[in-house]
C-alpha positions in Angstrom: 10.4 49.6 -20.9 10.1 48.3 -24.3 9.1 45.0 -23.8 6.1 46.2 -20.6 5.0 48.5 -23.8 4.8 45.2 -26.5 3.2 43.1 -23.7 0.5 46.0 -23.1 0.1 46.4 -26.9 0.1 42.2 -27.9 -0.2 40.3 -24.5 2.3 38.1 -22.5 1.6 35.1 -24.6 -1.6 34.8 -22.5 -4.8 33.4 -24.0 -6.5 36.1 -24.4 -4.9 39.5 -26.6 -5.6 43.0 -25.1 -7.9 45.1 -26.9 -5.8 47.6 -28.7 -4.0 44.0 -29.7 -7.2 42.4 -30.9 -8.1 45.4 -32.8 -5.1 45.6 -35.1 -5.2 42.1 -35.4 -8.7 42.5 -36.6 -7.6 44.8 -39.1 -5.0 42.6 -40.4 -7.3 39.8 -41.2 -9.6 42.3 -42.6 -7.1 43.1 -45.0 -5.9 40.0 -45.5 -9.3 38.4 -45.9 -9.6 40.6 -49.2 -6.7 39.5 -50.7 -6.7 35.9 -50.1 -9.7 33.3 -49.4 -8.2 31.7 -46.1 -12.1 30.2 -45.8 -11.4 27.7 -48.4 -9.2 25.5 -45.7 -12.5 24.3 -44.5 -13.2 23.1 -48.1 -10.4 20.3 -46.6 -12.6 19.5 -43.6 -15.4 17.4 -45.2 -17.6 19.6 -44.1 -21.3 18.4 -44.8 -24.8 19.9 -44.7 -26.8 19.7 -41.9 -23.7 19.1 -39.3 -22.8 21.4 -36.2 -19.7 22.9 -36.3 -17.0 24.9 -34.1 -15.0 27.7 -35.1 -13.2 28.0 -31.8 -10.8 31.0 -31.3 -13.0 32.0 -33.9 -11.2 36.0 -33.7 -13.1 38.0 -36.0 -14.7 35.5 -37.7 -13.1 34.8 -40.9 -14.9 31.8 -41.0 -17.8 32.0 -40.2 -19.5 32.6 -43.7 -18.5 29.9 -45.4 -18.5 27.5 -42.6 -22.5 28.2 -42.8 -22.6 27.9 -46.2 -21.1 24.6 -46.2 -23.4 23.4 -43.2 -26.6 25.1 -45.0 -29.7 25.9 -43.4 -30.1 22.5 -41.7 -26.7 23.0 -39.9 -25.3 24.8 -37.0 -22.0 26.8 -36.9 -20.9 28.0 -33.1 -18.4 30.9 -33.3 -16.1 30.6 -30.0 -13.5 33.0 -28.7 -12.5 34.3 -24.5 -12.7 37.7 -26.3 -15.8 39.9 -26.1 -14.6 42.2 -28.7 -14.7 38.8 -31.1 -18.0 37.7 -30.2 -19.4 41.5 -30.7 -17.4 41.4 -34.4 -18.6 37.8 -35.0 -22.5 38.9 -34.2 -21.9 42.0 -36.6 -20.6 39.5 -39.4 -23.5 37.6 -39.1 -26.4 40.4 -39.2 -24.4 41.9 -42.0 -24.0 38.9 -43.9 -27.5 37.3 -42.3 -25.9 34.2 -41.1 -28.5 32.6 -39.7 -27.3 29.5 -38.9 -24.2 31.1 -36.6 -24.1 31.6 -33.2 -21.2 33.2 -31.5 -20.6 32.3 -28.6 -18.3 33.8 -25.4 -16.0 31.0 -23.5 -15.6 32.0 -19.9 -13.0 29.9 -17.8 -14.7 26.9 -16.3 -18.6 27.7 -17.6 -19.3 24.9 -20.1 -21.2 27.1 -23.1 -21.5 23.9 -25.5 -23.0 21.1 -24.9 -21.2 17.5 -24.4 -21.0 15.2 -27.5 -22.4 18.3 -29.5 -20.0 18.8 -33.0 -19.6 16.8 -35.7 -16.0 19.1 -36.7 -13.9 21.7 -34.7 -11.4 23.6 -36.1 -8.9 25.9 -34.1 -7.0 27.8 -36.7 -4.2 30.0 -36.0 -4.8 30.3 -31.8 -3.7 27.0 -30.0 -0.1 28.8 -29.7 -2.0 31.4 -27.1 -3.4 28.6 -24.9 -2.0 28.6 -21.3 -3.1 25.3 -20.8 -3.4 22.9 -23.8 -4.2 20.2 -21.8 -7.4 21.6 -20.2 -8.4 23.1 -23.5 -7.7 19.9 -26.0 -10.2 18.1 -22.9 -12.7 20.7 -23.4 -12.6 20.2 -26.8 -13.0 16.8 -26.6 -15.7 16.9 -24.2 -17.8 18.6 -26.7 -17.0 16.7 -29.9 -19.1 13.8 -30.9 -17.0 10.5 -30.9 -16.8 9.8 -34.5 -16.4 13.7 -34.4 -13.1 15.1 -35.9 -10.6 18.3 -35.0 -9.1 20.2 -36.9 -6.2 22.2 -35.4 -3.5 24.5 -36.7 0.2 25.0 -34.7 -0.4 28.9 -34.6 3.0 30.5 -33.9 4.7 27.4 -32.4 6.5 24.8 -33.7 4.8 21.9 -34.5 6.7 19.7 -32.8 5.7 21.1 -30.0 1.8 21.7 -30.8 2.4 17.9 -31.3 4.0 17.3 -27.5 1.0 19.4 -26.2 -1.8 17.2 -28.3 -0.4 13.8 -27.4 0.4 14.8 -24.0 -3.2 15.6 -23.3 -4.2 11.9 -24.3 -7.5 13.0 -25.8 -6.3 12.7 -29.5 -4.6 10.8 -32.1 -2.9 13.1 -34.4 -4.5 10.6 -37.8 -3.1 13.2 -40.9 -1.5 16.3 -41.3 0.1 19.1 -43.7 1.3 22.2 -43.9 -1.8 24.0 -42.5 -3.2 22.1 -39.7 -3.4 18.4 -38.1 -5.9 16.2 -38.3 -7.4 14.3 -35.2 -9.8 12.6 -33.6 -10.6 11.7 -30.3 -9.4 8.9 -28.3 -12.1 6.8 -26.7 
C-alpha cells in the first residue's frame, strides 16, 4: 500500500512525473531557485550570443532566463519537457519575465518537434535518471544537435557510472570532460 501510494505521488521511475509529483517538485525549485543561482552552470557552457539552444527536461524552467540572456536577442532558446504542466509553467516564465527569444516546447513520443542539425548546445540537467530509454533519447538528441554542436548532461539521481554505461552504449557520444555537475560531450560522427 505504501509504495502504490509513493508511486501515485512521484511516479515508477517513468519519464514523465504525475502531476501532484510535478507540482511539489515545482515548488521545490521555486524555493530553491531563491536561495541559490543554479542558472549560473550554463555560465560553464560557453554559451555565445546569437546561438540556438536546448533546455531539454527543461521542468519549470529554471533556466530559461539566463539561457536567453546569454544567447541575446539574436539567439534562440527551446524549452523541452513530455510534461504539459512544464511547458504551461515555462510559457508563464517567459510572459512574466518577457522572454522573447524562448520557446517552450512539448516532446510527444515519436513526433520530431525540433528540427535536425538545429542547436549549437543542449543541456539536460538533473532528468536523464527518469529516461526509460537512454538510448532512443541520447539519438534524438543527437539528431538535433549540429555536428560541432556540444551536450551538456547531468547524471540526475543515478550513479554516474551508470549515466556513463547508458551514454557510451548509445554510440552517439564521446564523453570529452566532466565534473561534479555534469559531462561534457559531443557527438560522434
Amino acid at each position: 500500500m505504501k509504495i502504490k501510494v509513493l508511486e501515485k505521488v512521484s511516479g515508477n521511475r517513468a519519464e514523465m512525473v504525475p502531476d501532484l509529483a510535478f507540482k511539489l517538485m515545482a515548488l521545490m525549485f521555486a524555493i530553491r531557485d531563491k536561495i541559490v543561482k543554479v542558472d549560473k552552470l550554463l555560465d560553464e557552457f560557453g554559451i555565445c550570443p546569437g546561438q540556438v539552444i536546448v533546455d531539454y527536461g527543461c521542468g519549470p524552467g529554471s533556466y530559461i532566463k539566463r539561457a536567453s540572456e546569454l544567447v541575446g536577442s539574436q539567439g534562440r532558446v527551446y524549452a523541452v519537457d513530455i510534461h504539459a504542466l512544464a511547458i504551461e509553467a515555462v510559457k508563464k516564465r517567459i510572459r512574466k519575465e518577457n522572454l522573447i527569444n524562448v520557446t517552450g516546447v512539448l516532446a510527444q513520443g515519436e513526433h520530431r518537434m525540433l528540427d535536425d542539425n538545429c542547436a549549437d548546445i543542449i543541456y539536460a540537467l538533473d532528468m536523464f535518471h527518469m529516461v526509460k530509454e537512454p538510448g532512443t533519447f541520447l539519438h534524438e538528441l543527437r539528431r538535433i544537435l549540429k555536428s560541432s554542436g556540444v551536450l551538456f548532461i547531468s547524471d540526475g539521481h543515478q550513479k554516474r557510472v551508470h549515466a556513463k554505461a547508458k551514454i557510451n552504449a548509445s554510440e552517439a557520444w564521446m564523453i570529452v570532460d566532466e565534473n561534479f555537475h555534469y559531462m561534457k560531450c559531443i557527438p560522434l560522427k
